[in-house]
C-alpha positions as a printed NumPy array, in Angstrom:
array([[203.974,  47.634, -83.199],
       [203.021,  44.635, -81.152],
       [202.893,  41.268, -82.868],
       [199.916,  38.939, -81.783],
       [200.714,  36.454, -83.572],
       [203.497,  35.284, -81.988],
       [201.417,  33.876, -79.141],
       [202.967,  35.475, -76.077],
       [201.622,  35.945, -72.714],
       [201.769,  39.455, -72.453],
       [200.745,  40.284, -75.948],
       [196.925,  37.983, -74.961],
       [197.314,  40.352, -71.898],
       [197.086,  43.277, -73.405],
       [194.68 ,  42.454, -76.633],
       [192.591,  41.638, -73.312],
       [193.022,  44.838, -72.468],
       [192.394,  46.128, -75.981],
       [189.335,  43.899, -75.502],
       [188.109,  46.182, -72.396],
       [188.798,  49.458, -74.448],
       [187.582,  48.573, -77.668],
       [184.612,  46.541, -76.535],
       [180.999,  46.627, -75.38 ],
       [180.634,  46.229, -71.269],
       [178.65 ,  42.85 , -72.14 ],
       [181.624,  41.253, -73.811],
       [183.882,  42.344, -70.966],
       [181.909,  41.791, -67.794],
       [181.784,  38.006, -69.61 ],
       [185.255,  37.689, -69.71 ],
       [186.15 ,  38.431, -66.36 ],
       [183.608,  36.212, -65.136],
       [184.768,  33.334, -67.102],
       [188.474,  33.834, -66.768],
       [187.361,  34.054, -62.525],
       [185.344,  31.316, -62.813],
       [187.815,  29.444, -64.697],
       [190.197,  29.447, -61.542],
       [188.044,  27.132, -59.63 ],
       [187.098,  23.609, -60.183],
       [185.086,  22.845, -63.561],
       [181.626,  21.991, -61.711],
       [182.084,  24.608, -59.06 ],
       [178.86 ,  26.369, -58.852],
       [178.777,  30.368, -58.923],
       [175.64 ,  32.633, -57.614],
       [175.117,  35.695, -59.542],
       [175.254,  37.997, -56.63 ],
       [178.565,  36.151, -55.991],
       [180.094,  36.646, -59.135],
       [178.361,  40.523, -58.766],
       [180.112,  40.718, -55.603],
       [183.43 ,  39.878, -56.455],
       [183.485,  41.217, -59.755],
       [181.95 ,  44.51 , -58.373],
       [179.624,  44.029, -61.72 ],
       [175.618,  44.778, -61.314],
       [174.17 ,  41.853, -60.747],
       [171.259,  42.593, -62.835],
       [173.608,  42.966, -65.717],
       [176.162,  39.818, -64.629],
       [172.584,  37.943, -64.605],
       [172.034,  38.646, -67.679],
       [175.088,  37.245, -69.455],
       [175.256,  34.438, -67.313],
       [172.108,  33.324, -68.837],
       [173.207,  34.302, -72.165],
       [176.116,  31.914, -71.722],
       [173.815,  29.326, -70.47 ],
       [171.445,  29.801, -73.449],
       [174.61 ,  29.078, -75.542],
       [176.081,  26.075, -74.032],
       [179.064,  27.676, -72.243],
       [177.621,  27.456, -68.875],
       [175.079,  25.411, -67.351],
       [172.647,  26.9  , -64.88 ],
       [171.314,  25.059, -61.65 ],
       [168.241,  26.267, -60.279],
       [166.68 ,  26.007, -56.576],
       [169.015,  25.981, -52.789],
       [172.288,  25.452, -53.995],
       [172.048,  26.455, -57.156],
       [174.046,  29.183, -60.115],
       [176.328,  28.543, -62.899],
       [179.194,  26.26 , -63.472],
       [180.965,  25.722, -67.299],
       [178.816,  23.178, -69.26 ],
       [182.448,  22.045, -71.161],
       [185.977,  21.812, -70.331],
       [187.086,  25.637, -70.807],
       [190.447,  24.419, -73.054],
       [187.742,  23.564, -75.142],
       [185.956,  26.834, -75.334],
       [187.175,  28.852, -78.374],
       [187.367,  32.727, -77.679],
       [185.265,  33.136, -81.085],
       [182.448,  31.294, -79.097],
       [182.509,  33.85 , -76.319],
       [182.318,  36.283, -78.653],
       [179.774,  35.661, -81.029],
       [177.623,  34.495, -77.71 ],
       [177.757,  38.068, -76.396],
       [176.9  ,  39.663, -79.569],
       [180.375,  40.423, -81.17 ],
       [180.846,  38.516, -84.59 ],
       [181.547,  41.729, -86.364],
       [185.064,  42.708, -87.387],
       [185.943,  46.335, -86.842],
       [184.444,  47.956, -90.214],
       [185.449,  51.89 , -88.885],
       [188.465,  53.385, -87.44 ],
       [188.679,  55.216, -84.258],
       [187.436,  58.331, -85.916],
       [184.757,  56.394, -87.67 ],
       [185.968,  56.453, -91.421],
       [185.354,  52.682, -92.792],
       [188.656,  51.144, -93.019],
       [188.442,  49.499, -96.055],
       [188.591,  52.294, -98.068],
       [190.916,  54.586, -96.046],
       [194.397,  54.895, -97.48 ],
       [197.642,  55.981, -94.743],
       [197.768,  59.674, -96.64 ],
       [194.073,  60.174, -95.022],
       [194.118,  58.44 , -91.835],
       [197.351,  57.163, -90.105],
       [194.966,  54.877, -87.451],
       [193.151,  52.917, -90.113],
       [196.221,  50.745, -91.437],
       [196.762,  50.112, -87.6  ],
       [193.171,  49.254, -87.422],
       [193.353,  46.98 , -89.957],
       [196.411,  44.886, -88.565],
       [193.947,  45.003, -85.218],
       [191.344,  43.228, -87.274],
       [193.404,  40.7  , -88.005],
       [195.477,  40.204, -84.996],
       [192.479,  40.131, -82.964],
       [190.507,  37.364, -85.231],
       [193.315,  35.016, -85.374],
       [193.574,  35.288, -81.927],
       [189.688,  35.169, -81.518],
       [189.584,  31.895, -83.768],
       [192.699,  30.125, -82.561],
       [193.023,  30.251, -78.967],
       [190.247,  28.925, -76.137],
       [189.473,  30.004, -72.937],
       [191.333,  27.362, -70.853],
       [194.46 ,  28.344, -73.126],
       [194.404,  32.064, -72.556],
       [193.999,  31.517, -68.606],
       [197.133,  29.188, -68.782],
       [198.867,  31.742, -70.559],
       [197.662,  34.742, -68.088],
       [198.365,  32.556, -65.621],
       [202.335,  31.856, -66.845],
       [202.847,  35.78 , -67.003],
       [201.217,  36.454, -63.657],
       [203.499,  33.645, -62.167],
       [206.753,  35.102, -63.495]])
């Protein structure tokens, strides 16, 4: 079983790729845009159809959650010739649990993959709920304790080596 709390690169790599299973397309679609836009200068200023574009997200849908993140103080939107979105804060100063509540997600798990609530499951009855469980809690310490400027330091370490 994978640990995730020993703070690894490749362990936030794939809990972000847990994060694109387990997830809603909202959630998602805001990550990568953030973790994109994050590889560019702070005030760098994104269109919608750009981040659409190389995303290959709808842009209805990508402007949709931009605004959301706007509306939540992640981002900052500029309007008129010249304008988009650009981070509103340093990103290493964006927590993960932010992101998350701002695109809807501040529930924990409550039901296993086959939809039996996981509180009251036992191992005899379902072997994915006590692995759901440990999921819960992986995923909100890692939720709560790491922001968005440290994960794309710590994608970026694994991608370099």
């Amino acid at each position: 079983m994978l640990d995730f709390l020993n703070n690894k690169p490749v362990v936030l790599i794939r809990t972000i790729n847990l994060i694109i299973i387990v997830y809603s397309n909202k959630l998602k679609y805001g990550m990568q845009t953030l973790l994109y836009m994050k590889r560019f200068k702070r005030n760098h200023v994104f269109s919608a159809a750009y981040i659409s574009e190389q995303l290959q997200i709808p842009k209805e849908f990508i402007s949709k959650i931009l605004q959301t993140l706007a509306q939540n103080g992640i981002l900052i939107s500029k309007k008129g010739k010249g304008g988009g979105f650009s981070f509103a804060v340093d990103p290493q100063q964006i927590k993960l649990k932010t992101v998350f509540d701002s695109l809807g997600h501040t529930k924990k798990f409550e039901k296993c993959l086959f939809g039996r609530n996981v509180d009251s499951c036992s191992e005899e009855e379902c072997m994915v709920c006590s692995l759901w469980t440990t999921f819960n809690k992986e995923m909100t310490y890692i939720i709560n304790n790491h922001t968005l400027g440290n994960l794309c330091l710590r994608l970026e370490t694994d991608f370099n080596n």
